[in-house]
N, C-alpha and C positions, 0 to 999 in steps of 0.2 A: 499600142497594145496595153492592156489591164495592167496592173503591178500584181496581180494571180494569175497564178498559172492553173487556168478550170478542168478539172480532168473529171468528165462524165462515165459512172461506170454500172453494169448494171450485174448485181451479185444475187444469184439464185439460189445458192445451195446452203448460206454462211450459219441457217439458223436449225438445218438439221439436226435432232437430240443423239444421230449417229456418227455423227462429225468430231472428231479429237479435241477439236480445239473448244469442244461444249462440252466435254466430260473431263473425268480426271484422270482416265482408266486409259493405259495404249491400245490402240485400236489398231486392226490390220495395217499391212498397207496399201495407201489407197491408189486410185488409180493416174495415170501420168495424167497432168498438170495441161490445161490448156496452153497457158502461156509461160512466162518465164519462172525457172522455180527459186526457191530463196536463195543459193550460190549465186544463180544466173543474176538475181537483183541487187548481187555484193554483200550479204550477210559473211560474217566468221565462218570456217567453216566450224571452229567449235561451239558454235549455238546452231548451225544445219544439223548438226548431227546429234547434239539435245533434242531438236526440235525431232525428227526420224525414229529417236529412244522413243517418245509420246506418240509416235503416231501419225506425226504433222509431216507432210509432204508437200502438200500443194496449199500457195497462200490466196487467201482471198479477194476480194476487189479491192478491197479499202487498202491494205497491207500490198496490193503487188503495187497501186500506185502512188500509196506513201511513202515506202519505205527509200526509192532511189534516192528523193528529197530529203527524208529527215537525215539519212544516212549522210550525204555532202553536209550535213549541219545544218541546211536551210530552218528558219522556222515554219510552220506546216497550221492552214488550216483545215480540220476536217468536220464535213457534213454530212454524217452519219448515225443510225437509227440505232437504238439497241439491237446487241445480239447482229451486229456487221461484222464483228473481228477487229473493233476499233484496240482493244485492251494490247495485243500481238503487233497492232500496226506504229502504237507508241512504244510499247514495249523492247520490242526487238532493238530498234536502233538506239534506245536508252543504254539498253546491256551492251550493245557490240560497242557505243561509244566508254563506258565506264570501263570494260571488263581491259581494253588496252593499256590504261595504268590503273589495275588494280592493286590496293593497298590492303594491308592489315594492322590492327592494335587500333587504338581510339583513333576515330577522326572523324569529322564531322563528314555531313552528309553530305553526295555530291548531285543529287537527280533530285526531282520532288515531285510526287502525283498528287493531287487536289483531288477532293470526290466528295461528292453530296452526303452520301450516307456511308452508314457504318458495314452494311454488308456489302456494297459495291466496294468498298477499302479491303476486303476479306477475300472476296472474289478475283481484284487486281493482284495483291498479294500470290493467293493459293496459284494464280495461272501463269505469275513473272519468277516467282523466288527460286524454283527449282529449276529454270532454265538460266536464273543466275549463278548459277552452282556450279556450273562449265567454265565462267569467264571470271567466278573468284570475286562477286558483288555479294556484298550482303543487304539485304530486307529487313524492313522494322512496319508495325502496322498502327499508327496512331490516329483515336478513335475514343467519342463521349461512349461511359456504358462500362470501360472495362478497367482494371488495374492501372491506374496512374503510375504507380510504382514500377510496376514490367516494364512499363514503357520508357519511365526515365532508365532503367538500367539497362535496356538494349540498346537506348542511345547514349549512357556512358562507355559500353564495352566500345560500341564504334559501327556504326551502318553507313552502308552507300546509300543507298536510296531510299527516302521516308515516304510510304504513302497516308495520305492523312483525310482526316474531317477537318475544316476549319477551323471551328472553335478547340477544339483540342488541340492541336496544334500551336493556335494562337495564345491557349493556355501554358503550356510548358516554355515557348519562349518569354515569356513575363515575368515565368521564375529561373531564366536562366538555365533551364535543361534541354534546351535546344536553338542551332543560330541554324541560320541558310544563308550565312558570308560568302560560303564556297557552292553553293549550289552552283550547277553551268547550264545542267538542262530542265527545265520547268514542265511541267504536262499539265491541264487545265480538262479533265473528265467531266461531261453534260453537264458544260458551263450554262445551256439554258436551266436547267431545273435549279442549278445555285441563285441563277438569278431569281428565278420563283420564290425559291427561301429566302432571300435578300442575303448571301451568305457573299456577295460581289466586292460590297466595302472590304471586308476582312481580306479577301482575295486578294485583293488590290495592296493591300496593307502587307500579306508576304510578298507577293512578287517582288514590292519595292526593294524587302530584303536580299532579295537574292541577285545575282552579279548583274552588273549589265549589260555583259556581252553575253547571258544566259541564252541558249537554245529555247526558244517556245513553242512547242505543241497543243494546239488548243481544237478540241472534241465537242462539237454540239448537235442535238437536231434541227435545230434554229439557230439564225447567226441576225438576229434583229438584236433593237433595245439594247438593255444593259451590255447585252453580250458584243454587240458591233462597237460599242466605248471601248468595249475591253481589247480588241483586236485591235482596232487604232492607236490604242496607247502601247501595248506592250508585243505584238508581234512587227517586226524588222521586213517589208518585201515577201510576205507569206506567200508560199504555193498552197494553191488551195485544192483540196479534194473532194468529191460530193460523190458519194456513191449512194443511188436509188435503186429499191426494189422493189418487185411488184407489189404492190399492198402496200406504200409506204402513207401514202394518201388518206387510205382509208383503210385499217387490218381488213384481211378477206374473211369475214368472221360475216355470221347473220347477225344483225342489229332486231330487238324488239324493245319494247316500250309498252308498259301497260300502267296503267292509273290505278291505284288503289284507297279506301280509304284508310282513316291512320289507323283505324282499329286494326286494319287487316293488314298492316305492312308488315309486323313480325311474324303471324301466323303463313301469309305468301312465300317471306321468307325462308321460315321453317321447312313448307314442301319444296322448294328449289334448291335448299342446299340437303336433301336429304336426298338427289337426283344423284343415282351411281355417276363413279367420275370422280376426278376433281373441279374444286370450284373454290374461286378467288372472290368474298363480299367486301365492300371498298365502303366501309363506312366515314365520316368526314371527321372526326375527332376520336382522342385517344378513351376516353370517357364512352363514347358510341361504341366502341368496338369492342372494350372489355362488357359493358352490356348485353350487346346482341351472341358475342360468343358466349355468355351464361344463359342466355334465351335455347341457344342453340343447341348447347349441352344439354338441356334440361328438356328437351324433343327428344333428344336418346340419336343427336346427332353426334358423331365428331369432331370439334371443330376447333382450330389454335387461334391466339391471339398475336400478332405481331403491331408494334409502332414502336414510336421515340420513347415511352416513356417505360417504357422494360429493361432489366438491366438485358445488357448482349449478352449472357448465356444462355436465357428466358428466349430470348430472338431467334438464337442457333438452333435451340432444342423442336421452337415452334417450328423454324424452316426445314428441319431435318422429317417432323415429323411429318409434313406438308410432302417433301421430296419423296417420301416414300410411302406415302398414301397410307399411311396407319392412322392419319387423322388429315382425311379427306378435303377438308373444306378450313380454309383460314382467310381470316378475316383481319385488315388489314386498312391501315391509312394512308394516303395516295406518299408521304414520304417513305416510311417503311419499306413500300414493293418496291419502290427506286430498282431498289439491288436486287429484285425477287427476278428467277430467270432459272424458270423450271418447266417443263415440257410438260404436253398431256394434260394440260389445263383444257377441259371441257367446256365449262361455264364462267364469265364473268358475271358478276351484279353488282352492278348500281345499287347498293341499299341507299346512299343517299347521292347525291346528283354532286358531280364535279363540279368543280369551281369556271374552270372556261372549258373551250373542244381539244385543246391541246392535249389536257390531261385527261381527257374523256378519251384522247388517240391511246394517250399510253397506258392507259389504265386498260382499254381494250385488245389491246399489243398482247397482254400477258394469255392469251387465246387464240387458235388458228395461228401455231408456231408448225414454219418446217412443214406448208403444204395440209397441215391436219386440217379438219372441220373443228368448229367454235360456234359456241353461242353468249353474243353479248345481250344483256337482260338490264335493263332501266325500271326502277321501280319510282312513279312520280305520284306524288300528292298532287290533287285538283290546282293547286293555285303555282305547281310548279311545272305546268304542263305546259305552259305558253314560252318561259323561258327556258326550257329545255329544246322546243322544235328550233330556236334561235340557234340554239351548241349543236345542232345534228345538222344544220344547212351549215354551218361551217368545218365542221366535220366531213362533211360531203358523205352523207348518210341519211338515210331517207325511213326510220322505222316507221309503221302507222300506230298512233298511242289508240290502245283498246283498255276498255275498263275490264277490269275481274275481280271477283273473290274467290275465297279460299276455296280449292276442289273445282274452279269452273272449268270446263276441257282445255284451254289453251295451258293454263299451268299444271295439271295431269297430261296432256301430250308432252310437253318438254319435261319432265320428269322421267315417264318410260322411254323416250330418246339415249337416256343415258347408258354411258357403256363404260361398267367398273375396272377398277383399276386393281390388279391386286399386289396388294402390302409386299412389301421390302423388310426382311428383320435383319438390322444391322448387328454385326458381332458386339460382343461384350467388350467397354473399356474397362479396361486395367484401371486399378485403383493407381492413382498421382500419390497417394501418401507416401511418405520412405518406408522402405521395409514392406509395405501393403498389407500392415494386421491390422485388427480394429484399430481403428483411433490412431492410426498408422506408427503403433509402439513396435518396438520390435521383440521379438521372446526375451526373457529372465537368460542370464546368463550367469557361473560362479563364480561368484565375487563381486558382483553387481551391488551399491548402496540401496537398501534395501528403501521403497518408494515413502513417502510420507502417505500416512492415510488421509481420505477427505472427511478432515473434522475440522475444531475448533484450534484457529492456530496456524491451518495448513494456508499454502499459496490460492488455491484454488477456490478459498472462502473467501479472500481478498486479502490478505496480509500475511505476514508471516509473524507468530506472535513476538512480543517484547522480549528481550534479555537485559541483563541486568550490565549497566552501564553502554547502552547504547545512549546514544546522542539524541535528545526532545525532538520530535518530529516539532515544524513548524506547521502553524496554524495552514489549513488549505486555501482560504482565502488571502494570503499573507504572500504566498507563493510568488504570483507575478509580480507582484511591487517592484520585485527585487529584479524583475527580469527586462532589460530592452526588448525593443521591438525588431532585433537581430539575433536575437539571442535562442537556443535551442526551446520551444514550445512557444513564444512569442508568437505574437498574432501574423508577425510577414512571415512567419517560415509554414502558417496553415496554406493549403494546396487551395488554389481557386475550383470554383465548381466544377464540373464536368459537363462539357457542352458538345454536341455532336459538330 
């Protein structure tokens, strides 16, 4: 017999947008459970009944037949698609194993999630952390884009579980603000796409760090190449998991393909994303995508920008506004969507052609979610017309490429096809500053030191002026001579760059 244990499963319902385990909001209760429910699988029952608070009752495919396994400790391979329930199926038995001897005060970290991008880290995060709130685990989210500083000081206070970006992560341990000595359980989230970014070495590079008797969970759509090295070397007798759904093959989405020339690529584009609905354009560089979305803008479209080179609150704002259809159409680099995993995506486009059918699969994944209709839309230059029908026979998609220009019927029919979506206005954040007055001061009070004005002299000009018998400021370039390369402002105490 194999050294895995194959468990074929087929899940229908997992990517519903009225499904609990896709929102954040508790949802009714749903209805009893074909098979076994999470007690029945050995869950806590203090994380069944977190999971009951949210809504969750019944577990998915991937989660009913992962969880007996990861739970005994096994390590666990799974093959599964986005949007299965993979995050819940590693999740759960992470928290039911930490939450048993849960500690407090600093200590280092004892679980570690891997993950390609910085919204998939956010999304892991927002769906584990408050079902670790039951079992007394704490979350930390380390990630290129945001506050290096938060990050070291959530992991001085003391976290259980770190979910991370690689490079980030591999950043703070180089300065010594974070080990994985004591890690026990490791989770490895679409190891294929890391291997895509070549992000495997670094991978390889913390596993090493972390224990050797560590539990290993390892999540792919594909388990070839890089990734099958990876499983050899570091999962122990894995059970393995595959759960398929219909469509996995091929998204149940209409494929077209139409040829343009280059003159008429942003003009086509223009009328396709001005098609009510939302709509996902997948341009191939960071540089393309700030572009076409000011092309965009300047149609009198809607349209946000996401990729790597934003900072992540630029990223959040664009996603949020995407989520709620106040700006309709975002445009995006095939890393950035990694993590995008938003319902009622009407349209995909091809503004420039994927790099192989893999990612031409997932790129067209983010359309025809949860049984809806979708339309995926290829837009090909003449000389890229030949290498493209190569990525659709391996795709197992059959579009027929037709030539257009701008206004010919094929792209006015799919236009008025569209069916809008209307806008979400989210409440007003509370201002973060203390106090919450301008400038986040707080009012004058009696006996308060009355403020220095902004003149000549004050802090806010840059100095504070001279008095008499203070001590010679030294020269500015004089400064570091004096200083090691240990020493407070020294060059090893600057922060290395930030890397996703």
């Amino acid at each position: 017999m194999s050294s895995f244990d194959l468990v074929d499963a087929v899940d229908t319902q997992n990517d519903s947008p009225n499904h609990p385990q896709n929102t954040s909001e508790p949802a009714a209760p749903a209805s009893a459970p074909q098979g076994p429910g999470f007690a029945e699988l050995g869950l806590p029952q203090q994380l069944v009944t977190a999971l009951e608070r949210r809504g969750i009752h019944a577990p998915f495919a991937i989660q009913a037949t992962v969880l007996p396994d990861a739970l005994a400790g096994r390590d666990v391979l799974g093959k599964a698609a986005t949007g299965s329930g993979k995050t819940l199926a590693f999740g759960l038995p992470l928290l039911a194993r930490l939450g048993i001897t849960a500690r407090r005060g600093p200590r280092a970290p004892r679980a570690l999630v891997l993950v390609p991008t910085r919204e998939l880290a956010q999304q892991v995060s927002d769906a584990l952390a408050p079902l670790g709130q039951a079992v007394g685990v704490q979350f930390a989210t380390v990630y290129g884009g945001a506050s290096m500083g938060r990050q070291i000081s959530q992991l001085r206070r003391g976290v259980d579980v770190v979910v991370a970006t690689p490079g980030r992560l591999q950043d703070l341990i180089a300065q010594g603000e974070a080990t994985l000595a004591d890690v026990e359980v490791s989770v490895i989230d679409e190891a294929d796409f890391m291997s895509d970014l070549g992000f495997l070495p670094v991978v390889q590079e913390l596993l090493d760090q972390t224990r050797p008797d560590a539990q290993r969970l390892l999540f792919s759509a594909t388990l070839d190449g890089e990734v099958d090295a990876l499983v050899r070397r570091y999962l122990t007798d894995p059970a393995r998991h595959e759960v398929k759904r219909p469509g996995d093959d091929a998204p149940p989405a209409e494929h077209l393909a139409y040829s343009v020339a280059f003159r008429d690529k942003v003009p086509v584009t223009q009328e396709l994303a001005a098609r009510p609905g939302r709509t996902i354009v997948f341009a191939r560089t960071q540089l393309g995508v700030d572009r076409l979305t000011e092309n965009l803008r300047a149609a009198g479209v809607k349209a946000e920008a996401i990729h790597g080179g934003l900072p992540q609150s630029a990223r959040r704002r664009a996603l949020e506004e995407f989520t709620d259809a106040r700006s309709p159409v975002l445009v995006a680099t095939d890393v950035a969507a990694r993590g995008i995993h938003v319902d009622d995506v009407s349209l995909v486009l091809h503004y420039d052609p994927p790099a192989d059918h893999k990612t031409y699969l997932h790129r067209s994944g983010r359309t025809a979610r949860a049984g809806a209709a979708g339309v995926v839309v290829s837009l090909l230059l003449p000389d890229q017309v030949g290498q493209a029908k190569r990525r659709f026979r391996q795709a197992k998609v059959d579009p027929q490429v037709s030539r257009v220009r701008p206004g010919d019927a094929p792209i006015a029919e799919l236009v008025a096809s569209g069916v809008p979506v209307e806008p979400v206005e989210r409440p007003a954040r509370e201002s973060r500053r203390p106090h919450g007055g301008p400038g986040g001061r707080r009012p004058r009070r009696d006996g308060d030191r009355p403020r220095r004005p902004y003149g000549e002299g004050s802090r806010r000009e840059g100095d504070r002026g001279r008095r008499e018998g203070d001590r010679p400021r030294r020269p500015a370039g004089d400064r570091d001579r004096f200083r090691g390369p240990g020493e407070r402002g020294g060059r090893a105490d600057r922060p290395a760059p930030a890397r996703d």
